[in-house]
Phi, psi and omega in degrees: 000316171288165183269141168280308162325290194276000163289298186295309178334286173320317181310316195297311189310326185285327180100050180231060188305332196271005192264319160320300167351300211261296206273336196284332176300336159279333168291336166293328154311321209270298166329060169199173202279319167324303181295315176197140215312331206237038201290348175294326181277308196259349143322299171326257228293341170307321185287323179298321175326308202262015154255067159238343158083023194129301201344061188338300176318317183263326162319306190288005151284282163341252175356316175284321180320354202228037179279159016249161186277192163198010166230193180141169028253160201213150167250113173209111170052039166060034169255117171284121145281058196303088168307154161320285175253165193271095193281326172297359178257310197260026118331289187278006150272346178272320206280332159273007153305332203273128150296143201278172253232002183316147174063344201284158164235131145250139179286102213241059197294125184100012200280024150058230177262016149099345204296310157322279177010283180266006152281288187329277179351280193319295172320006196129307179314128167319321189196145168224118161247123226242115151253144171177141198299349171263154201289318200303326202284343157283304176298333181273330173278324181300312173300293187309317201286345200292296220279336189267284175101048200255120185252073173204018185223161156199170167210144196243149174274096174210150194236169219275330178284299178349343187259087174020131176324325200259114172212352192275072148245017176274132188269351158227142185229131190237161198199100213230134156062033166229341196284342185273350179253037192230128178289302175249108179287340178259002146308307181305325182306292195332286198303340146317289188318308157324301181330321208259168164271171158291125194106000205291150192245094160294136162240163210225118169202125199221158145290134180242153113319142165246138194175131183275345177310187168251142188182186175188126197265118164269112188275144185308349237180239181250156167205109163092031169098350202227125183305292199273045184275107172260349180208151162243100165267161165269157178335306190285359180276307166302305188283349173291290186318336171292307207271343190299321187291329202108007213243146171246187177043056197267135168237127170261073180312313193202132190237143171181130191296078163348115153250167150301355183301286211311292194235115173187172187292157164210196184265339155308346164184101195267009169297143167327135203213180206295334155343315231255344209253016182229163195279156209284358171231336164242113201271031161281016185197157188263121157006295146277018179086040167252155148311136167309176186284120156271120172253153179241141163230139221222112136298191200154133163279108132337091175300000000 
């Protein structure tokens, strides 16, 4: 489903020629009915796309097929998707943080359906290669890229130890709405870190806590409705976890409190969204009582 060809190619270009080797037998595991009961029903609709000839209709039937999105809103073959979130605000709090991305080839850990992905593109990037471990959000980038046709972005189901020893060849790694789901966060910074060349430009965006100590809060349970969050630092906690890693020239681009304008249901993902997860009289807490979701996003220099 992915172009094989036009993958290696693109590796060859980073100068990662030896990855094809290692990584297409898995990634072709993960492209199977095996990996997941309905990866057949979003083969389908993949395949209707591209009998559709235009058709506004059958796209946006396809397309629901492969709900739910959450990241987004994306125009395709003039269909709107209004994703859970609205991903173009917290773009346009990133994109004037980045050295800019002209030429750069990048690492997008974690890209969801890409939609970061092919903003880097537009913005520039030579190459983006987008990983993350749900199948849909590959199957959901496979719908977008049909219309687009860019064979210099891809986003692969691999998840970041999965990627070969030899990687530091990216001059950017962006690693946005993952460090809080790593049982060890600074293990995940190292394995950031491996990515980059020297001189390499990480961007970072995570949840935090407020608090001027340095500390980092585990919730027992849930936090904002969602199981797998293991650690919440404060600002002074994150950049100590940074700097531990190894990264110098740490900037603290942008701290900002999640609304609903940002996140919230739509019929592209009709599930319960951050309303349902903050408490209905005071929404400055969370249903179990954390501070609402903050997020910060922090570049670091690769020395």
């Amino acid at each position: 489903m992915i172009d094989r060809d036009a993958l290696a190619d693109c590796l060859a270009s980073i100068g990662l020629a030896e990855w094809p080797d290692e990584l297409f037998p898995l990634i072709a595991s993960r492209f199977s009915p095996s990996a997941h009961g309905d990866f057949d029903d979003w083969k389908s609709a993949l395949e209707t796309l591209t009998r559709c000839n235009g058709d506004s209709d059958e796209i946006r039937a396809s397309l629901l097929q492969l709900s739910p999105w959450r990241k987004g809103p994306f125009d395709i073959g003039g269909v709107t998707v209004d994703a859970e979130w609205r991903s173009d605000l917290k773009w346009a709090r990133v994109v004037d943080s980045l050295e800019p991305l002209d030429g750069r080839n990048v690492l997008d850990v974690g890209s969801g359906n890409g939609y970061y992905a092919l903003r880097m593109r537009e913005a520039g990037a030579n190459s983006v290669i987008g990983i993350d471990p749900t199948l849909l959000y590959t199957m959901q980038f496979l719908a977008v890229n049909h219309f687009i046709n860019d064979n210099s972005v891809f986003v692969l189901p691999l998840r970041l130890y999965e990627l070969p020893d030899d990687c530091g060849k990216f001059d950017t790694t962006f690693s946005m709405g993952v460090l809080y789901h790593q049982h060890s966060p600074i293990d995940h910074l190292r394995q950031l870190r491996r990515t980059l060349r020297p001189n390499g430009q990480l961007v970072l965006e995570t949840l935090f806590v407020p608090g001027e100590e340095s500390y980092a809060c585990t919730p027992s349970e849930r936090y904002a409705r969602m199981k797998n969050v293991w650690l919440l630092p404060t600002v002074s906690e994150l950049t100590t976890w940074l700097t531990r890693s190894g990264f110098r020239d740490l900037r603290v681009v942008d701290e900002t409190r999640t609304t609903s304008d940002e996140q919230r249901t739509t019929p592209w993902m009709t599930f319960e969204s951050l309303a349902e997860a903050l408490d209905p009289v005071d929404p400055m807490r969370t249903v179990e009582g954390w501070p609402a979701p903050r997020r910060i996003i922090v570049t670091a220099v690769k020395p």
